[in-house]
TORDREN-85342 format. One record per residue (C-alpha): x, y, z. Coordinates in steps of 0.05 Angstrom, whole numbers, plus 5000, padded with zeros to 4 digits. Layout:
N
XYZ;...
end
This chain:
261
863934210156;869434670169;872134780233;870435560236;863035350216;862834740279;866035350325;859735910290;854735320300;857035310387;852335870406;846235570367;847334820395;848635120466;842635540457;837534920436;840734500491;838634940549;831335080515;831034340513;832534180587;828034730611;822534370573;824233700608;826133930674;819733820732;815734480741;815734770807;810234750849;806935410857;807235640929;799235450951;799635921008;796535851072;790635311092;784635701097;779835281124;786235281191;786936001182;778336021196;779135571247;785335861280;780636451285;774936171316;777635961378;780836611399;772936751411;770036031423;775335711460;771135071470;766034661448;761134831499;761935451545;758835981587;761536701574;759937301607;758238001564;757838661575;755439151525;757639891522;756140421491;756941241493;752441791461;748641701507;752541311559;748740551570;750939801592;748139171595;749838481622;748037791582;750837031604;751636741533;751435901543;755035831475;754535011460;755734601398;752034501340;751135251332;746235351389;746735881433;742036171501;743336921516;740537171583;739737771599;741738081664;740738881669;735439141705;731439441641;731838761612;731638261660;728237571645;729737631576;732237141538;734937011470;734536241439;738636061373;738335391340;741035321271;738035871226;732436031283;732336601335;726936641388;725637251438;723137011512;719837511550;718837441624;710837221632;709037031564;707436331538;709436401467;716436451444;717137041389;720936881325;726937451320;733037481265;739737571281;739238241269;735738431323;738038981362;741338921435;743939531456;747440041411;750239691344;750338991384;745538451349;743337791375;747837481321;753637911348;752637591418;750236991403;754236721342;761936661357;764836161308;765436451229;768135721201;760435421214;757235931180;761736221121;766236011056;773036391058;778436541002;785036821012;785037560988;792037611006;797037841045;796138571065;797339071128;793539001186;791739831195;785539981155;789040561108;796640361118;801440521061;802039981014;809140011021;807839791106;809739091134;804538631110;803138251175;796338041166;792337561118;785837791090;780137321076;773837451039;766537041082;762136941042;755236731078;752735921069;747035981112;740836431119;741636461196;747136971203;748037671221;752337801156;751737601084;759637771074;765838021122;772338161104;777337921161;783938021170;788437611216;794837591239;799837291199;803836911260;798436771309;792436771264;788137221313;782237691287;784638381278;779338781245;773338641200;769138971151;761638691160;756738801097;748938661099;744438281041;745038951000;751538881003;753039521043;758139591097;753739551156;759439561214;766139501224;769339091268;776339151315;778638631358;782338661418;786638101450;788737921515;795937901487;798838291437;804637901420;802637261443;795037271432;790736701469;784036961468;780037571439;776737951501;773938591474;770838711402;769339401378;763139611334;762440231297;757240411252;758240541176;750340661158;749641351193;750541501267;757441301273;756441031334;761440531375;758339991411;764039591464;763338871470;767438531530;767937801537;768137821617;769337091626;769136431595;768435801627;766835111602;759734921614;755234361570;747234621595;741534161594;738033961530;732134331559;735234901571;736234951485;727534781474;723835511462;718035161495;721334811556;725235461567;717535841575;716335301633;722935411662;723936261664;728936101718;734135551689;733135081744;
end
């Protein structure tokens, strides 16, 4: 081989060496993005910020004006005891176990069987009050990484991470939500919350105590996406750490007991 052929021949061998150690070089691990089971459970406890707690609730709404008061005794093991406190519904209570909801009214013997749907005051269910953990009651996937404002410029800052719910138990409110948290803190921003038939039923804006340093979501805002448009205010008043007794959580021990004591 001549020497002008070994120097034309370079290009070709340098060519097949590189394609060759591309081939044997390791592959590099696609980036698997954030945890989303810890993302879900980042998420919960801005809500449920314990195990076993008592949080006061008031409900607002305008169009026409109204409020009501409930004492939520939120415990583990997705069981839940709403009282009511406002005159017009005083005595009442709410009872969820699992999957089951039961309505107590003040001098009746027989618990009534309710779903989660069941309306409080304005676009406020029982599940709304009652439930407060989403990791106990939904699948999530990663949608992505998008802008927290519902409408924002696909060009904005994309400071939040948007999951897809997807419901794994009959008891809940919501067959699917969309959720979007923040990317630093992981806190609920906003939520899109769709019913069996798969139709946005409400959406859903959280508001912390924090901004930049969220510990704790005190206020979430309902408005209605079926037809009246109508924004029901949900305040977490207070939380404080509180196991009840067992019989406080049995429909039928709670119709012996109308006055938790």
């Amino acid at each position: 081989m001549t020497m002008n052929k070994l120097f034309s021949l370079q290009p070709l061998l340098l060519a097949a060496l590189c394609a060759a150690a591309a081939l044997c070089a390791p592959a590099r691990a696609a980036d698997p993005g954030p945890d989303v089971a810890r993302l879900l459970a980042d998420a919960d406890r801005y809500r449920m910020t314990d195990d076993n707690l008592v949080v006061e609730t008031r409900v607002t709404t305008t169009s026409p004006d109204k409020e009501r008061l409930y004492t939520v005794y939120a415990q583990s093991g997705r069981r839940s005891l709403v009282v009511m406190r406002s005159p017009a519904e005083q005595g009442q209570k709410v009872l969820m176990l699992g999957d089951d909801f039961w309505l107590l009214m003040p001098g009746t013997q027989r618990p009534m069987r309710i779903t989660p749907m069941q309306k409080l005051l304005g676009d406020a269910s029982t599940g709304d009050i009652a439930t407060l953990r989403w990791s106990q009651d939904y699948a999530a996937t990663l949608v992505g990484a998008e802008p927290c404002a519902e409408g924002a410029a696909p060009s904005a800052a994309a400071t939040c991470w948007h999951l897809s719910l997807a419901a794994q138990r009959k008891g809940v409110s919501y067959a699917r939500i969309e959720l979007w948290l923040g990317r630093t803190h992981h806190e609920p921003v906003r939520a899109d919350l769709y019913v069996q038939s798969d139709k946005l039923a409400k959406q859903a804006r959280f508001i912390a105590d924090r901004p930049e340093r969220p510990t704790r979501i005190d206020v979430m805002e309902l408005s209605d996406q079926l037809g009246n448009g109508r924004r029901t205010r949900i305040e977490y008043l207070s939380r404080q750490v509180r196991r009840v007794p067992e019989s406080w959580l049995n429909p039928m021990a709670l119709v012996r007991n109308p006055t938790l004591e």
